[in-house]
C-alpha positions as CSV (number, residue, x, y, z in Angstrom):
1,X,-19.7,66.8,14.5
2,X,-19.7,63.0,13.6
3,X,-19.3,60.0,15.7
4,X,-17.7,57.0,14.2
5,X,-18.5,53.3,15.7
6,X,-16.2,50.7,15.2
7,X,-13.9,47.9,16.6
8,X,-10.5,47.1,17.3
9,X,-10.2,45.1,14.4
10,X,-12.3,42.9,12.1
11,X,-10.0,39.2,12.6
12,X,-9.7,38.4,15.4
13,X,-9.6,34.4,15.5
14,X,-12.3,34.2,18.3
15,X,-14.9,36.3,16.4
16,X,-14.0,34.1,12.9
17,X,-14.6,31.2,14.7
18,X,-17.8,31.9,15.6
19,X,-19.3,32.7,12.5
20,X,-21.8,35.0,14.0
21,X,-20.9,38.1,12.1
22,X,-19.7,36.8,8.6
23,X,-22.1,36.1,6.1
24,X,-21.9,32.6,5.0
25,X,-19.6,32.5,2.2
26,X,-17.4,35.9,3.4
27,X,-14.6,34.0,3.9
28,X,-11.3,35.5,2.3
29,X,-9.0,38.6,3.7
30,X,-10.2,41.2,1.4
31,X,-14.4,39.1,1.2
32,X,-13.8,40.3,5.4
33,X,-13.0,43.5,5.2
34,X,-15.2,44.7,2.5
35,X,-18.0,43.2,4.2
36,X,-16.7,44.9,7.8
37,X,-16.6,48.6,5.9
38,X,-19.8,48.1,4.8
39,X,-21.4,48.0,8.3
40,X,-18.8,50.0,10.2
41,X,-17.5,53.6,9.2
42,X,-14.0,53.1,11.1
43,X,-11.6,50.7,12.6
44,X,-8.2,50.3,14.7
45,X,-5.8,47.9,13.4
46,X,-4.0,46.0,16.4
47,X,-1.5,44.1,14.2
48,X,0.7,47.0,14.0
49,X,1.4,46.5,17.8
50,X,3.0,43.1,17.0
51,X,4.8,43.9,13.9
52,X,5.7,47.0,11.7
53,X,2.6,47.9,9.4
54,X,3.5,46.6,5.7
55,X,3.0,49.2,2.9
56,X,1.1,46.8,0.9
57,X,-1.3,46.0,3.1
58,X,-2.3,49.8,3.4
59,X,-2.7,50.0,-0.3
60,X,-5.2,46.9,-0.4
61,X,-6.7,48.6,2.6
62,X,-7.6,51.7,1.0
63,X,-8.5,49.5,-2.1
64,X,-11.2,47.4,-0.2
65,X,-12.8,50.0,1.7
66,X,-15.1,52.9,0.7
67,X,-13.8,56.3,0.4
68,X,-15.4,57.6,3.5
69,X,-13.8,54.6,5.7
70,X,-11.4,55.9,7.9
71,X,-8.4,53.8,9.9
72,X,-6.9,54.2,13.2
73,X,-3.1,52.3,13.3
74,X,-1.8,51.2,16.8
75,X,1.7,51.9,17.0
76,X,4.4,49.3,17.1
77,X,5.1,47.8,20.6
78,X,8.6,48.9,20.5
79,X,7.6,52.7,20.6
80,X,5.2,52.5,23.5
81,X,7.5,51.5,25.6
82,X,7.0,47.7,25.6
83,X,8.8,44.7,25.6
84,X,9.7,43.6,22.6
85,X,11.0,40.2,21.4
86,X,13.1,39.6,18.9
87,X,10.4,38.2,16.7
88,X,8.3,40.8,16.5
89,X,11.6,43.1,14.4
90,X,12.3,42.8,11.1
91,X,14.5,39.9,10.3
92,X,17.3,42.3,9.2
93,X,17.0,44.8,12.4
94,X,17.2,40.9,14.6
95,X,20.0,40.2,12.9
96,X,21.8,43.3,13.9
97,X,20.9,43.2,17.5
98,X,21.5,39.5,17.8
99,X,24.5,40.3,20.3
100,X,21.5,41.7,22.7
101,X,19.6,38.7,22.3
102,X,21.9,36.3,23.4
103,X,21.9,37.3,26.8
104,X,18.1,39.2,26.8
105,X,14.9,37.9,26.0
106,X,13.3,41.4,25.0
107,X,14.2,44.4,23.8
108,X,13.5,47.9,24.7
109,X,12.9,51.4,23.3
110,X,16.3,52.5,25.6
111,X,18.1,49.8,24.6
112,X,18.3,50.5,20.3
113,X,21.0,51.9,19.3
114,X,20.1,55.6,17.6
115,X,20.3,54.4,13.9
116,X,18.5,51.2,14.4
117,X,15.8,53.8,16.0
118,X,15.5,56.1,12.9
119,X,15.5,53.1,10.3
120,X,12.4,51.4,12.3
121,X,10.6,55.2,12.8
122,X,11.3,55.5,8.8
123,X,9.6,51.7,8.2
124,X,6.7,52.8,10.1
125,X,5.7,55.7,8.7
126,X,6.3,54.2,5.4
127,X,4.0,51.6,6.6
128,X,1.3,53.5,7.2
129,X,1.6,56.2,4.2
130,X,-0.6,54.8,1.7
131,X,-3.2,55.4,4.1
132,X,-2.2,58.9,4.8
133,X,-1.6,59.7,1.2
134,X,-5.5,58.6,0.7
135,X,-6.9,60.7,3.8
136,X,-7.9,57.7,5.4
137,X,-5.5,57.6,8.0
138,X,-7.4,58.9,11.0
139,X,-4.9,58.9,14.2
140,X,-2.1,56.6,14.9
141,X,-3.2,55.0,18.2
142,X,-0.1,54.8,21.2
143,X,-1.2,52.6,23.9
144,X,1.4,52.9,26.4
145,X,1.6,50.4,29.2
146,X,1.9,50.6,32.9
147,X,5.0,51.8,34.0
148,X,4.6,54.8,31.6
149,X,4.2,57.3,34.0
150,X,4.5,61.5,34.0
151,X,8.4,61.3,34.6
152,X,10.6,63.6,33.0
153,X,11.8,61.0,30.9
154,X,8.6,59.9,29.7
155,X,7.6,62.8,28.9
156,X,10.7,63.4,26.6
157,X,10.0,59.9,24.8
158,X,6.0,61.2,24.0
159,X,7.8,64.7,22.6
160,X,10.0,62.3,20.3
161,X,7.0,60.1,19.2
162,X,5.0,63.1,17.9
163,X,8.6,64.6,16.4
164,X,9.3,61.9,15.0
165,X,6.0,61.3,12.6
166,X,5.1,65.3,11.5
167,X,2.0,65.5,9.8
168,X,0.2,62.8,11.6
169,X,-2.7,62.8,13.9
170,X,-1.7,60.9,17.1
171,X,-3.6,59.7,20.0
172,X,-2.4,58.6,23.4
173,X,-3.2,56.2,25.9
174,X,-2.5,55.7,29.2
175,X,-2.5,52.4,31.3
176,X,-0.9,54.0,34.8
177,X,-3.7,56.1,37.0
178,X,-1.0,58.7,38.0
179,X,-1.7,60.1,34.8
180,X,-6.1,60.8,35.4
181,X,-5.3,60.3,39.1
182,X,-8.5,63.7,39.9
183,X,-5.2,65.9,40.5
184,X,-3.5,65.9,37.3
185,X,-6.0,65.6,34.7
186,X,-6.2,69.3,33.2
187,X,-1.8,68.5,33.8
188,X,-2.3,65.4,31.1
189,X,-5.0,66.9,28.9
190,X,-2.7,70.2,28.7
191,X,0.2,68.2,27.6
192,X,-1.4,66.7,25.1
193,X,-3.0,70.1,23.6
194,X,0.2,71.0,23.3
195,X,1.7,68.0,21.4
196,X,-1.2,68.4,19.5
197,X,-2.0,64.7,20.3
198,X,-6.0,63.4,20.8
199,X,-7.4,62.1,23.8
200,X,-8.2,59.0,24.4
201,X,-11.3,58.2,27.2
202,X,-11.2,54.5,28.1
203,X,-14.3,52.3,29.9
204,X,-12.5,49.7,31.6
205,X,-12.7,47.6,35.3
206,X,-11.6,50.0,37.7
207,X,-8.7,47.4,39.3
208,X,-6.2,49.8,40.4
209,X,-3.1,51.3,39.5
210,X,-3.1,49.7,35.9
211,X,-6.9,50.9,35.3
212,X,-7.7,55.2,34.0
213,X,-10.9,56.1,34.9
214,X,-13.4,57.8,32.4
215,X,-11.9,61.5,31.7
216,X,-14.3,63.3,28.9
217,X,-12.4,65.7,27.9
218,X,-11.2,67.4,24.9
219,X,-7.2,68.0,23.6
220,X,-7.4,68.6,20.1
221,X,-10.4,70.0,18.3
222,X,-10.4,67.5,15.1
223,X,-10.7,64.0,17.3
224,X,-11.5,62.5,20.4
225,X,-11.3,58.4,20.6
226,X,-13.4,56.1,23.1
227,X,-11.8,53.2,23.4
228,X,-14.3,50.6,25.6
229,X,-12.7,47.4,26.9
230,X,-15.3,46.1,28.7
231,X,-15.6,45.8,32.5
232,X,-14.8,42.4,33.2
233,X,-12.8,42.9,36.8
234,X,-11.5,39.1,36.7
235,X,-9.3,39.2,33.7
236,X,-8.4,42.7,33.6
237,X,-4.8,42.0,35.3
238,X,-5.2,38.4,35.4
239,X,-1.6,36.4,34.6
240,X,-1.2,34.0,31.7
241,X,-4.2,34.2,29.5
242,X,-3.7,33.0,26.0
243,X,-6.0,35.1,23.6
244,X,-7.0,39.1,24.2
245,X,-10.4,37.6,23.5
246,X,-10.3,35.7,27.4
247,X,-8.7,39.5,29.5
248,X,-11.5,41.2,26.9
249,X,-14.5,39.2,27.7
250,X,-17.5,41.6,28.4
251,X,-21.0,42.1,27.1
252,X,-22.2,45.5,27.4
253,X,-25.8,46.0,28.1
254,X,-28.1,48.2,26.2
255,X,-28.3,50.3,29.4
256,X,-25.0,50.6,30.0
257,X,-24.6,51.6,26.5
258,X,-26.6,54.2,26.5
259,X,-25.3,55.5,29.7
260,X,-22.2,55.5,28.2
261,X,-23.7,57.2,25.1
262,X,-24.8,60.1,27.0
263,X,-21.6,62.0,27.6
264,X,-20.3,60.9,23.7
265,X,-23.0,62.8,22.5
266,X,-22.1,65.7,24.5
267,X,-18.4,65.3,23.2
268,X,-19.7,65.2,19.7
269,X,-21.2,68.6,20.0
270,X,-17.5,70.3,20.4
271,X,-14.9,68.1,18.3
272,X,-15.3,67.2,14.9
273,X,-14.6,63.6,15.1
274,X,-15.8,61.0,17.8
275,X,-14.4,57.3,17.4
276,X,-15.9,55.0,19.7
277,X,-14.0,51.8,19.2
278,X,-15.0,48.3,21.0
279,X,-12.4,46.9,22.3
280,X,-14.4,43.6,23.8
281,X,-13.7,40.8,21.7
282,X,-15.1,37.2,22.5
283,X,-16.7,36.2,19.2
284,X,-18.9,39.2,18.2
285,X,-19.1,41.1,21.3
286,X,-17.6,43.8,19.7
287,X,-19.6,44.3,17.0
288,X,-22.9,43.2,18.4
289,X,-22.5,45.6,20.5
290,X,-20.6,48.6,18.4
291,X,-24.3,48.4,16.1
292,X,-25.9,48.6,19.4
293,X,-24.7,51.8,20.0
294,X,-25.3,52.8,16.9
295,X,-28.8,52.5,17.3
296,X,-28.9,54.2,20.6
297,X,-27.4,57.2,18.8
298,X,-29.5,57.3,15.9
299,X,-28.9,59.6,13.7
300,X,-25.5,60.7,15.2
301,X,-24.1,57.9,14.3
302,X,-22.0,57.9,11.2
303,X,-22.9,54.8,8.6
304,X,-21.4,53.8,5.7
């Protein structure tokens, strides 16, 4: 059993800014990220969501980090089910679906014609390989969004992400309460067993349709991922904010990290792999309070 703290990425502009986790004179790209793996064991890439993963990238990543440092990749927006605009595609793919753009502002997954689908499956995976290759990828991360729902044809769209990337770990998540509505939760968990796909337990403001409720469970017996975005009721749905850093504005308290640490422990003592990944991210919320938890947990926790 090991559980692995860290965030949902080690950039963002509002914890840069603040230069409260940075040493002075950690300044550059790789300066960041070196200085991140030596503090965290893991983290989740969001800028895969916005654009497709470059290969390059996930060479210097595995080139910065130590060998022990593990990755999770969010998948691109297009594959979740998302809007997409135009551009977030690669130039050539926007060029090709121009005619759609003219009279749409986004795209979506039904709306791509099958062999612009394969090429931009194919681009992904490339994307990501170098980190595969290296045994550093850890799960690809699909965070689908509301109106994602147990329908016949969603469920045939999570079948064709998992077909569609064999040999990878991936780990679903949920944004619409019919899913872990207290009825169908062994129905969800089950269908993920079977795709082979890890859970994914969220903390989040309990708002509504739009907000899961804590499920700890188990689907596969390699990983389980705790994703904690704070529980800031105000912005959780709130229209027309300009950063994640104003929806995911929370500071966890030391006791409600450690009554949140309580059932990850228990997880941690029947999958192999816990990743508990702070997903609050107004300067160093995140991180303050990722080595919180570590502390809390002790010796449990995984450090580089």
């Amino acid at each position: 059993m090991a559980i692995r703290v860290g965030t949902a990425g080690w950039t963002d502009p509002s914890l840069i800014k603040s230069k409260l986790f940075y040493p002075k004179g950690v300044s550059t790209a790789e300066e960041r990220l070196r200085y991140y793996a030596s503090v965290f064991p893991m983290v989740e890439v969001d800028s895969t969501y916005y654009a497709l993963p470059s290969e390059s990238n996930a060479k210097l990543w595995v080139e910065r980090t130590p060998e022990d440092f593990v990755w999770n990749i969010k998948a691109f927006r297009l594959f979740t089910g998302h809007q997409t605009p135009a551009n977030a595609l690669p130039k050539d793919i926007a060029e090709e679906l121009s005619s759609h753009f003219e009279g749409k502002r986004n795209l979506y997954y039904k709306d791509v014609p099958a062999e612009i689908r394969d090429e931009l499956w194919k681009r992904y995976e490339r994307g990501v390989r170098p980190l595969h290759k290296a045994g550093r990828l850890a799960a690809l991360h699909f965070q689908f969004p509301r109106w994602v729902t147990p329908a016949p044809d969603w469920q045939h769209h999570l079948e064709e992400c998992v077909g569609r990337l064999p040999g990878y770990r991936l780990a679903f998540e949920f944004r619409n309460r019919t899913w872990y509505d207290g009825k169908h939760d062994h129905k969800t968990i089950a269908m993920e067993r079977d795709l082979g796909v890890a859970h994914v337990v969220v903390d989040e403001p309990q708002t509504g349709a739009s907000s899961i409720p804590q499920v700890w469970e188990i689907a596969t017996p390699d990983l389980v991922i705790v994703r904690m975005h704070g529980r800031n009721h105000e912005t959780w749905d709130k229209k027309g904010l300009k950063a994640a850093s104003d929806r995911f504005d929370y500071d966890y308290s030391d006791a409600e990290l450690r009554e949140v640490a309580k059932p990850i422990v228990k997880l941690s003592r029947d999958v192999k792999d816990v990743h508990v990944v702070f997903n609050n991210n107004r300067e160093d919320q995140g991180q303050r309070n990722g080595l919180a938890l570590m502390k809390i947990l002790g010796k449990l926790a995984i450090r580089p």
